[in-house]
ROLO-485573 format. One line per 10 residues: number of its first residue (from 1); their letters; for each residue y, x, z of N, C-alpha, C. Coordinates in Angstrom, 1 decimal, always signed. Atoms other than C-alpha are relative to their C-alpha. Layout:
! residues N
NUM> A> Y X Z Y X Z Y X Z | ... .
This chain:
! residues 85
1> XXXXXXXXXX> -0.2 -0.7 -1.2 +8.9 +15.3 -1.3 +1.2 +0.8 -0.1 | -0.8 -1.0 -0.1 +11.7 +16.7 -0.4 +0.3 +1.9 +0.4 | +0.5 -1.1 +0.1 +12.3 +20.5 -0.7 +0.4 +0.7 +1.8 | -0.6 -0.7 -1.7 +12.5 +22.3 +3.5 +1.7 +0.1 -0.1 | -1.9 -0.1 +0.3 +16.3 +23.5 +2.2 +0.5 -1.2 +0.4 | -0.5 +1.5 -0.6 +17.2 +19.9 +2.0 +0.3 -0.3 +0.9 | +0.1 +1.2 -1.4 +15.9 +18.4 +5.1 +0.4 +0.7 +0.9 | -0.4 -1.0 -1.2 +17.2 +21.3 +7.2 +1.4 +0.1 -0.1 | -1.5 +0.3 +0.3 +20.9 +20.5 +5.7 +0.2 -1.2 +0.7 | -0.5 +1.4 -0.3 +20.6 +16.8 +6.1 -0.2 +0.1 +1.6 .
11> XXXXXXXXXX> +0.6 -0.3 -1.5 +18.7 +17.7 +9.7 +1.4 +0.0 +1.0 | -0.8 -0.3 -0.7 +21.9 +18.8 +10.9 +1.7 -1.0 +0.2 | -0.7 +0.9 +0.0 +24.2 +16.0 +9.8 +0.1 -1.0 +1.4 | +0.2 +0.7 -1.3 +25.1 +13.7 +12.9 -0.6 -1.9 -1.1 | +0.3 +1.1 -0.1 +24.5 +10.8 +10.6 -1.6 -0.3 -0.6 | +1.2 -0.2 +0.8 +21.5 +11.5 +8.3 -1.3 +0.6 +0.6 | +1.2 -0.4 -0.7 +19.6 +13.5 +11.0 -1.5 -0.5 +0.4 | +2.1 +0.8 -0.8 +16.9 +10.9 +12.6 +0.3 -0.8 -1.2 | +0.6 +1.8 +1.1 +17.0 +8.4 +9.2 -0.6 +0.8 -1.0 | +0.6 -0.5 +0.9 +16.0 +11.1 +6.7 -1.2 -0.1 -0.6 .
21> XXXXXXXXXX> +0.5 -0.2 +0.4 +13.9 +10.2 +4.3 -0.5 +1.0 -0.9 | +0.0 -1.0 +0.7 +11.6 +13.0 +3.4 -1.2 -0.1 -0.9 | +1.1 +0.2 +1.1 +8.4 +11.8 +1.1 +0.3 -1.4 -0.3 | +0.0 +1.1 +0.4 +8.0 +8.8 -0.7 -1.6 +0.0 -1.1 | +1.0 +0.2 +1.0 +5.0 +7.6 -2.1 -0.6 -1.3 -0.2 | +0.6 +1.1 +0.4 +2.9 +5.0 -3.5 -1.2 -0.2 -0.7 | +0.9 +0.0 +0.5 -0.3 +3.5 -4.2 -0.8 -1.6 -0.1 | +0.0 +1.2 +0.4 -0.5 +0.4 -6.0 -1.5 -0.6 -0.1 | +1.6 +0.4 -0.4 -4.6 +0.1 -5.9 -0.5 +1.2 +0.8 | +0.3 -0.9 -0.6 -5.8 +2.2 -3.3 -1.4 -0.1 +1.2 .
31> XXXXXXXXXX> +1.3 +0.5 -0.9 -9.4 +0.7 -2.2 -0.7 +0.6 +0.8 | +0.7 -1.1 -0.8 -10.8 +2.5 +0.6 +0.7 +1.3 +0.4 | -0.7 -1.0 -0.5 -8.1 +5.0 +1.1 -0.1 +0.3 +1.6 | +0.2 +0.0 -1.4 -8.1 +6.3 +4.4 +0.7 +1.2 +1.0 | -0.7 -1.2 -0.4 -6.1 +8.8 +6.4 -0.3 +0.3 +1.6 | +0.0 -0.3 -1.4 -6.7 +10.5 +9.7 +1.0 +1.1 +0.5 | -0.5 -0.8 -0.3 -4.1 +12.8 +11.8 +0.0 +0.1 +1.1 | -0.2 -0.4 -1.5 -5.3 +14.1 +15.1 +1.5 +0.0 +0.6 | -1.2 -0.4 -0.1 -2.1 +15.6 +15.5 +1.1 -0.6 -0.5 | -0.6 +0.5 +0.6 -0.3 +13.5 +14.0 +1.1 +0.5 -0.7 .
41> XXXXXXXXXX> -1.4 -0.8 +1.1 +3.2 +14.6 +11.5 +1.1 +0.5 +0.9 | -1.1 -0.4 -0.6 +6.2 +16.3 +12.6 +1.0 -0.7 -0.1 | -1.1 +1.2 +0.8 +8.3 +13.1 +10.9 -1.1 -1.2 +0.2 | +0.7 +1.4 -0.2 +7.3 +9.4 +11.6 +0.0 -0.8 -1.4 | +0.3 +0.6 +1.4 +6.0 +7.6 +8.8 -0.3 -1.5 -0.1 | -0.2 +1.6 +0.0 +6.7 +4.1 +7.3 -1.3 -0.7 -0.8 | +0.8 +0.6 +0.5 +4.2 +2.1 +5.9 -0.1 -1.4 -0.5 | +0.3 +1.2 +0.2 +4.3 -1.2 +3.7 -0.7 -0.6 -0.6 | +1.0 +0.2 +1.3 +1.9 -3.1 +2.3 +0.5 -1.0 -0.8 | -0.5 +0.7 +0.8 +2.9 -4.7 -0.6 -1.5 -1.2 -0.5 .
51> XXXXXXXXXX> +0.9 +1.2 +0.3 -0.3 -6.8 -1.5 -1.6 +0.4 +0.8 | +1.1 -0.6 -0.1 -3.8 -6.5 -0.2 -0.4 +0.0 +1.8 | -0.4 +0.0 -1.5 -4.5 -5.5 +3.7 -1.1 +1.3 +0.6 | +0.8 -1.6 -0.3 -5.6 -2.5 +5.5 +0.3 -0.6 +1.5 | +0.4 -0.5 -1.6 -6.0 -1.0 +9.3 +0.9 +0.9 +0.7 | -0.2 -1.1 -0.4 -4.4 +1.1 +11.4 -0.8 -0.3 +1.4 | +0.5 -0.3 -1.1 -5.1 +3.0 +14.8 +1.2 +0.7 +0.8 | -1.1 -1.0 -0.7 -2.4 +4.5 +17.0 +0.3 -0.6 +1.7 | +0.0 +0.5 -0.7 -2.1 +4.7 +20.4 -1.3 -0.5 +0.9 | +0.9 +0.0 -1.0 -5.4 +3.9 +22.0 -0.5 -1.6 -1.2 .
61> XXXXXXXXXX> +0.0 +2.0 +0.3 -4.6 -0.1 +19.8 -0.4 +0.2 -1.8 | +0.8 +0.4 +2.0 -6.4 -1.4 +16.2 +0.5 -1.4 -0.3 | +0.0 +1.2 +0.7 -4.8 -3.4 +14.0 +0.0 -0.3 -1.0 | +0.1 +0.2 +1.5 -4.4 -5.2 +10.7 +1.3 -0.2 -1.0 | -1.0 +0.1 +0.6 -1.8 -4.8 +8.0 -0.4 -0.9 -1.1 | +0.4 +1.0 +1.0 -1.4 -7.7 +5.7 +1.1 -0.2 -0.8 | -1.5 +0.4 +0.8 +0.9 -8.1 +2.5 +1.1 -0.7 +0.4 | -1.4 +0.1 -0.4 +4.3 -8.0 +3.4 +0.5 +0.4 +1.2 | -0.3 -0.1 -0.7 +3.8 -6.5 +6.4 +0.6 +1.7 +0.1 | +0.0 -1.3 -0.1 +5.2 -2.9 +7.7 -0.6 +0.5 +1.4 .
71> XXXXXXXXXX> +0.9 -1.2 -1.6 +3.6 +0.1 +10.5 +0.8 +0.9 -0.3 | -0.8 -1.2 -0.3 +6.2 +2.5 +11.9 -1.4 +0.8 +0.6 | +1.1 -1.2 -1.1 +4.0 +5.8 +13.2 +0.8 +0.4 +0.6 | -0.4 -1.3 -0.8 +6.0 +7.8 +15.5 -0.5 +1.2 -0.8 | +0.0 -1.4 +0.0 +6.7 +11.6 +15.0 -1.1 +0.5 +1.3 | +0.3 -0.4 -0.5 +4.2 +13.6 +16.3 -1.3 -1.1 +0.9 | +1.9 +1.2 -0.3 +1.2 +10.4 +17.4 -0.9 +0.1 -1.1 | +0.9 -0.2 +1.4 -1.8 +10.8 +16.0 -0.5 -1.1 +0.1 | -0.3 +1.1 +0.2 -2.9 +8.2 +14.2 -1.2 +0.0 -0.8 | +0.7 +0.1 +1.0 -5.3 +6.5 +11.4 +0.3 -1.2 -0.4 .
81> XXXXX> -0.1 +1.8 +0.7 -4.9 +3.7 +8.7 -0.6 +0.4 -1.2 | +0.6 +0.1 +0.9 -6.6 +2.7 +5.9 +0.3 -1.2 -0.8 | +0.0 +1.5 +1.1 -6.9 +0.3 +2.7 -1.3 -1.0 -0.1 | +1.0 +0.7 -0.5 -9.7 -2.5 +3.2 -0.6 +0.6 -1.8 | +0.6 +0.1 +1.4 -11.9 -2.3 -0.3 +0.5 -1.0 -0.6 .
C-alpha cells in the first residue's frame, strides 16, 4: 500500500493521476474468500484471477471469474466477489 503522501503527489500529475496504482496484493490459495463493500472504495480495483474461479456482484449483475480472466470495479460502486472453494 502505498503511503497517502505519495498518492496525493502522484494525484496531481496530469499523467499518473487516474492510472495510479495504489495497493497490490495477492492470494495465491484463497478458498472462500469473500469481500463485501456497500459503499464501495474511493479507487477502482483490478482483479485477476490467475487459476481457479470466483464471483462477483456489481451493479445490480452476477457473474463468474475464471482463470485468466480480469474484473475492473469502478471507484466508488459497491460491490462483492468472492473465491469458489
Amino acid at each position: 500500500v502505498l503511503p497517502p503522501a505519495v498518492v496525493a503527489v502522484a494525484a496531481r500529475d496530469a499523467l499518473l493521476g487516474g492510472l495510479l496504482p495504489t495497493a497490490c496484493g495477492c492470494y495465491p490459495a484463497a478458498p472462500g474468500h469473500e469481500v463485501a463493500r456497500a459503499g464501495g472504495l474511493p479507487e477502482a480495483v483490478l482483479i485477476f484471477c490467475h487459476a481457479g474461479r470466483g464471483w462477483w456482484e456489481l451493479a445490480g449483475a452476477r457473474g463468474e471469474l475464471t482463470a485468466g480472466q480480469a474484473l475492473w470495479l469502478p471507484a466508488g460502486a459497491p460491490h462483492r466477489y468472492g473465491a469458489d472453494e
